[in-house]
N, C-alpha and C positions, 0 to 999 in steps of 0.2 A: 845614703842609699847603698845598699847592698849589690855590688855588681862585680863577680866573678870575674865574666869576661875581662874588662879591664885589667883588676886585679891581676891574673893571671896573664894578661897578655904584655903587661907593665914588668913584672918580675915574676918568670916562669921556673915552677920549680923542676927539679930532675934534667935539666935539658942536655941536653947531648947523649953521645954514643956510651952504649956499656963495653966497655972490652972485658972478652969471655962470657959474655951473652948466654944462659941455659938455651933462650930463644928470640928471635926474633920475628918482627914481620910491619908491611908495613901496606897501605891504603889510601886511597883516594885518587884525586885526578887536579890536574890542575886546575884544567879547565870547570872543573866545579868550586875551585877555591880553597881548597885543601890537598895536600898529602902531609900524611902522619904517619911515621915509622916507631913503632916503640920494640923496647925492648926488657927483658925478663931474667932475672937471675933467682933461681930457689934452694933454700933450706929448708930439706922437708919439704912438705905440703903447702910452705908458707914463701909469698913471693918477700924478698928481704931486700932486694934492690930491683928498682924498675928506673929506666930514663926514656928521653923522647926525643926527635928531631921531628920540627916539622915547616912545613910553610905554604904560603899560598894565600893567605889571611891572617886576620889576627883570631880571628874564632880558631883555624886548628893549633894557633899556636896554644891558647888558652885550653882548649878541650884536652889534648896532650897533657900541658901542666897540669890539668886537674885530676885525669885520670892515676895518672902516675903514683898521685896523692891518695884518691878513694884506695886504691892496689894495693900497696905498699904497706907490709906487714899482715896481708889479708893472706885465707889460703886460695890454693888456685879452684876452689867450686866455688866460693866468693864472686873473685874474680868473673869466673866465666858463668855467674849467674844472676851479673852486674850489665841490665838493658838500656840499649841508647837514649831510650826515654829519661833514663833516669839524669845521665850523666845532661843530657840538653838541659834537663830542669834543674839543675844543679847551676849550670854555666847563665841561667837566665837573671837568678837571684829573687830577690824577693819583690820584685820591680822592674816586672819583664818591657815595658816601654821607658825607654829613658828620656828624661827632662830634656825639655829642647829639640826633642826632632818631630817630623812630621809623621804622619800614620804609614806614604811609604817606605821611609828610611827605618823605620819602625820593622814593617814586615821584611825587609831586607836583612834587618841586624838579624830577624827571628829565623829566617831561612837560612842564611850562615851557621848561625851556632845549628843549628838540627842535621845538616852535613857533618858540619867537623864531630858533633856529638858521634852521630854515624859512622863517620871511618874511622874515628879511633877506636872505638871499638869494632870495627871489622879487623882495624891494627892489632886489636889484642889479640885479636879471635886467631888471627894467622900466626901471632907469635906462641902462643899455644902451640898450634899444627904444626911449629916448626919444634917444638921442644918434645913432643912425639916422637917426628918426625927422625931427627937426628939424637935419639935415644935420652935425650935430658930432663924427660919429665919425673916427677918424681910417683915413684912405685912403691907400692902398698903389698908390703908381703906375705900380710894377712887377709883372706877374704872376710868380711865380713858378710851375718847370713841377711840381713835386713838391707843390705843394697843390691839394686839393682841398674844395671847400663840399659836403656831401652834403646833400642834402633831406631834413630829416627829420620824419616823419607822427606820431609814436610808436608802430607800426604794426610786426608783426615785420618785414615785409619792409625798408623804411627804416632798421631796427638793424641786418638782418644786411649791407645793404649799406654801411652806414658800420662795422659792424665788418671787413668785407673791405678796405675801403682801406686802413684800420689797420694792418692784418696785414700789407699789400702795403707799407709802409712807408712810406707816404702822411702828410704835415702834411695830418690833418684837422680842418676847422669844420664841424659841425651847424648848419646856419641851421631854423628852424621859421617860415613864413609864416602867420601869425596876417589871418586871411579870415573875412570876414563870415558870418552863419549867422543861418539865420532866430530873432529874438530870443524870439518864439512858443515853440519848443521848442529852443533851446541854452542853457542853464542848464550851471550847474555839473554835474553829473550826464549831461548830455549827453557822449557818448563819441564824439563822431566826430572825423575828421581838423583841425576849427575850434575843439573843443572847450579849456576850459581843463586840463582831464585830461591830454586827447592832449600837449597841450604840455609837461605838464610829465612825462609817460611818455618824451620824448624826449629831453628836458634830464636826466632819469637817467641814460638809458642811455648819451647822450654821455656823462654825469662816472662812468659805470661803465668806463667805456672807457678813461678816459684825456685825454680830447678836450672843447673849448672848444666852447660851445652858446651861441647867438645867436638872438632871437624879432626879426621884424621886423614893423611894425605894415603891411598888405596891404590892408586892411577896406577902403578908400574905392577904391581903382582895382580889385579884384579885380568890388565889387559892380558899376562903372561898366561895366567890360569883361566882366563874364562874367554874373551877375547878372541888371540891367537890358537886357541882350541876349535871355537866356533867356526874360523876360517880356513882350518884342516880339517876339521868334518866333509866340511863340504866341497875341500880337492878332494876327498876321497868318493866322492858319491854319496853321502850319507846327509842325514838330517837331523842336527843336535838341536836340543832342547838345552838353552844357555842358561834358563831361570835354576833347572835340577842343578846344572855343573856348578852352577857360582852359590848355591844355599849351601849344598853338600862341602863343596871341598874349597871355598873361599870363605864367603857371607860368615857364616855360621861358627865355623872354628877359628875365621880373625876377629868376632863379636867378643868370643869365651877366652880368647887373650889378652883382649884389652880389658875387659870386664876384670884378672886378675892382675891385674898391673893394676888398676885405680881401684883396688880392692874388693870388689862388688863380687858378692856371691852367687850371683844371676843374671842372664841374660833374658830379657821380654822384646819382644816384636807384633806387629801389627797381621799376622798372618792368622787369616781365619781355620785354623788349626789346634789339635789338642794334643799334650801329652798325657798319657794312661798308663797307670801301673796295672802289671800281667803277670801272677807267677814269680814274681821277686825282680821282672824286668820295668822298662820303661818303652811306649810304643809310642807314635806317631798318628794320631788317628786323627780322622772326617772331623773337619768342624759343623756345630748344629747346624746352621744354614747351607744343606746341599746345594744352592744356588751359588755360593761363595768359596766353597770349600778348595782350600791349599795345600792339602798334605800330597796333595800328587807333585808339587814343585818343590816338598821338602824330604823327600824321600831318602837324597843321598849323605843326610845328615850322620854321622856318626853315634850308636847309640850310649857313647862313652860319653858323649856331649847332652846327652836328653838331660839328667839327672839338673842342670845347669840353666836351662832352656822352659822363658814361657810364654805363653801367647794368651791374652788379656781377652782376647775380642773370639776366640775357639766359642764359646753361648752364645755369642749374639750375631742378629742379621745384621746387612748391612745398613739396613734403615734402623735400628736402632743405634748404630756407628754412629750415623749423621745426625740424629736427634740428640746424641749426648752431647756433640760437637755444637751442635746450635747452640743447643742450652746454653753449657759453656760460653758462651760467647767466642768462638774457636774460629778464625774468620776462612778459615778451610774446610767448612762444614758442607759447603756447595762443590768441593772440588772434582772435577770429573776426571775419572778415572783415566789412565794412562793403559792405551794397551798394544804400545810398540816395545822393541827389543828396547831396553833402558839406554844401552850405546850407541844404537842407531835412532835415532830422535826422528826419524824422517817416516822413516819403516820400511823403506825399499833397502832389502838385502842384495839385492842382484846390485845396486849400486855400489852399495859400500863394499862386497865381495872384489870387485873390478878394482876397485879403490885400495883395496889392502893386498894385491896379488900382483906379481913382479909381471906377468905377464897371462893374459887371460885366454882359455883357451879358443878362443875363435868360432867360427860358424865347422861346424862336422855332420855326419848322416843319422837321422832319426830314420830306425828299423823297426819293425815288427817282430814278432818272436821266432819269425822263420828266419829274419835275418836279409828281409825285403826291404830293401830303399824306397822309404816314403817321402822325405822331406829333406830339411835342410834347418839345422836349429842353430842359434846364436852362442853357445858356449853350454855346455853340461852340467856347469855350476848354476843354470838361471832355470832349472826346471829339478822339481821334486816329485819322489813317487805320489800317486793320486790325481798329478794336475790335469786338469781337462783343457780350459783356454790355454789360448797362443801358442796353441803347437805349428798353427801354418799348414795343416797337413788335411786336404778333404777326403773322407771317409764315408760309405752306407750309411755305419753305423759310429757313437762316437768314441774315441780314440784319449786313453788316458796313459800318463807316464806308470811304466811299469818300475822303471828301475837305469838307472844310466850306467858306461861304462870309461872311466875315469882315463885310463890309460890307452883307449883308443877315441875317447871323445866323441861317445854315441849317445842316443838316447833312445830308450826301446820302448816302443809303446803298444797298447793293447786294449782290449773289451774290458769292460768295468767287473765282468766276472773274472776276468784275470789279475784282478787287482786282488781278487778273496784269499785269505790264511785260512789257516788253522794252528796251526803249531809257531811258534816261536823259538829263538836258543838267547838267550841273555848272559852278557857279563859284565864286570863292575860290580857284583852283585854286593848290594849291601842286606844283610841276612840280620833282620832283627829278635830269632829265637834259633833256637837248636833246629839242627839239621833234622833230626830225628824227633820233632814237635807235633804231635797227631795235626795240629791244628794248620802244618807244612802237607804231610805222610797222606792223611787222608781225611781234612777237612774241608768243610765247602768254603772255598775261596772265589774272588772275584778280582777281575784282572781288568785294571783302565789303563789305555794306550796314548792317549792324547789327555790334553787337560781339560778340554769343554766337552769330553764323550762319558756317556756311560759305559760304567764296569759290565765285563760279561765274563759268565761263569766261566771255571776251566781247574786243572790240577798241576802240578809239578811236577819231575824228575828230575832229582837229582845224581849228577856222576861227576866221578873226578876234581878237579879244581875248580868249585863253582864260581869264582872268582873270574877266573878264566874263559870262561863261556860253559861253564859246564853244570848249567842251570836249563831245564827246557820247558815251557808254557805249549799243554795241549789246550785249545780252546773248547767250548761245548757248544761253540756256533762260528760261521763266519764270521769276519769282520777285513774289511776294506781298507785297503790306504794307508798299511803299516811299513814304513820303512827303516832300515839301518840308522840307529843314531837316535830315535825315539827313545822314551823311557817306556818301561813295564812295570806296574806298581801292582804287587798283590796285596790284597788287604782277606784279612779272617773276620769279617763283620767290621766292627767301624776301623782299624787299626790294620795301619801296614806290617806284613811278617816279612815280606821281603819285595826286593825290587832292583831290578839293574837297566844295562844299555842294549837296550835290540843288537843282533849281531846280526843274524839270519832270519829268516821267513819262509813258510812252506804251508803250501795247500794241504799237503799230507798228515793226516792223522796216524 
């Protein structure tokens, strides 16, 4: 009889530490019967020595030895496109019950090896992350134009777009950006996109695919860039939109880095989103399903990046998402959509605000715009322009936050007609044609302020540094509940021309 385990648990090969490791990482728990640490050395593209430590069983001692064994001499998309199924059924042998034992000793041996199968490849998966990580992995200096890195969430949309490239006949890698998450509430059990679930939901349905899956460790520059931005926004009074910051000036341009380091000449993502050629440019436009549509959260994207940049799912609804995913057999084809901040798992910002602020600012005087004492509200940071509940303050008529004031720790509030615009000043401005582009100058534009509102008409002016703030949106109608730190997304028919961060607001035409 043919039996692995044994084998390998009797005379294990690779065993022990690498000294000089490209990578390491290691997995499991004791309490489940395994930890396995492996580790990774490469030339080239190809791993040339791999070793293992492990214990807890004899299954991860054997799971180790044999991995090491599959690895070894393979390259690293091999590797990491090497699923625990496979390695379990590998360790089982050709005679998965063994002579002499009973049916439970039987499913005991079978539940062992399906762990160790498991962490050791979670072990690989980390020693990967760490050969990234601490700059050892090995880099492709050529892009090649037939591959593609897909972003993957573990998320049905993210599957069925890396299953379309697939299909398009596409060399693809699943990269998964592992990003910091308030440690309050992401635990294991946590299901969001930061989550350990999500990641390895993602790392399946790459190795259901076909296709090499990559975790890259993000946690420290995601929090710096998008993070600790979000929780200076709002010492200041204002209201950021974290999804625009982190596509624009994280997401998106650490996607198109990595993407040339593992040689991939493209970046795909699950964003119901299109790119359009204009005039010799590249635009960001409405995906066909206006009920799903994303280009308002990818506005601040770089248009030196589009050329690079695709989105798989920009034609179809989202019930055509989930129908492919069925078919598929894709077992995230049911999975209900996530619509908290990704870091904050919970969705209460006012908590985690408290939570990441050295000291918060306390209960202060809620005014009206004459600058009459109505109330008494719990900290400035826990109310945003528009809000109507929990002001605590009884009124004739009712009472919404106008706009708060940060450095004397007010909150000023007002009639819902005093909540109305007209004009805007924007900067951060990402400007995707010429200044001087009729279709900027004096074409009919449409201007969305929120992500679930519709656009309303309105024009431009342009002066000075529009980067600066020296960009201004006149409206052609009211509109309600627009505060500092929003985005402004102009589009010319489907396609954003330009777009930045609210500065100011005025009633004034």
């Amino acid at each position: 009889m043919d039996d692995p385990l044994r084998e390998h648990f009797n005379h294990p090969r690779n065993s022990g530490e690498l000294s000089g490791a490209d990578g390491a990482g290691e997995a499991g728990d004791s309490g489940c019967g395994a930890v396995i640490r492996l580790f990774l050395g490469f030339e080239g593209d190809i791993i040339v020595k791999t070793t293992f430590l492990a214990s807890g069983s004899s299954a991860a001692i054997a799971a180790g030895s044999l991995l090491t064994e599959l690895i070894s001499g393979k390259s690293w998309r091999q590797a990491a496109a090497l699923p625990a199924a496979s390695l379990e059924t590998a360790l089982q042998g050709d005679e998965p019950r063994a002579p002499g034992t009973s049916s439970r000793e039987n499913t005991g041996r079978a539940a062992a090896i399906k762990n160790a199968a498991f962490f050791a490849i979670e072990a690989l998966h980390a020693a990967l992350e760490d050969a990234i990580a601490r700059g050892n992995f090995p880099a492709r200096p050529q892009a090649d134009s037939n591959a593609v890195l897909v972003a993957m969430s573990g998320g049905v949309d993210s599957s069925v777009a890396c299953m379309i490239e697939k299909q398009d006949g596409r060399d693809v890698v699943g990269v998964t950006l592992r990003l910091w998450s308030d440690p309050v509430c992401s635990g294991e059990n946590a299901v969001n996109c930061c989550s350990p679930e999500s990641i390895r939901d993602a790392r399946s349905i790459c190795h259901r695919l076909g296709i090499p899956h990559l975790t890259v460790d993000c946690t420290a520059d995601f929090r710096a860039v998008v993070v600790d931005d979000f929780v200076a926004e709002y010492l200041k009074g204002r209201t950021p939109n974290p999804c625009a910051r982190c596509n624009g000036s994280f997401r998106f341009p650490k996607l198109v880095d990595l993407a040339a380091m593992i040689g991939a000449g493209s970046v795909a993502s699950g964003h119901y989103a299109r790119v359009v050629p204009r005039n010799g440019r590249r635009f960001i436009a409405r995906g066909a399903d206006r009920s799903k549509d994303q280009s308002y959260v990818l506005w601040g994207i770089p248009q030196a990046l589009l050329g690079r940049i695709r989105f798989p799912l920009g034609d179809l609804s989202k019930e055509e998402t989930r129908r492919l995913a069925k078919e598929a057999g894709l077992h995230v084809h049911d999975r209900p959509e996530s619509q908290e901040i990704c870091f904050i798992p919970d969705n209460d910002y006012r908590r985690f605000l408290r939570s990441r602020t050295r000291e918060h600012p306390g209960e202060g005087d809620i005014l009206d715009g004459a600058g009459t004492r109505l109330g008494v509200h719990s900290g400035y940071t826990d109310y945003t322009v528009g809000q109507r509940h929990g002001l605590g303050v009884g009124a004739p008529e009712p009472l919404f936050v106008l706009g708060t004031v940060p450095e004397k720790n007010q909150v000023i509030v007002g009639s819902h007609e005093e909540l109305s615009i007209r004009q805007l000043t924007i900067g951060q401005v990402n400007l995707f044609t010429d200044a001087d582009d009729g279709a900027l100058a004096g074409g009919k534009l449409e201007v969305q302020l929120r992500y679930n509102s519709g656009p309303v008409p309105g024009r431009l002016e342009m002066a000075g540094d529009i980067t600066g703030g020296g960009m201004k949106i006149f409206l052609d109608e009211q509109v309600y509940g627009v505060a500092p730190g929003q985005s402004a997304v102009i589009y010319s028919g489907e396609a954003i021309v330009a777009a930045g961060v609210i500065e100011a607001t005025s009633v004034v035409v």
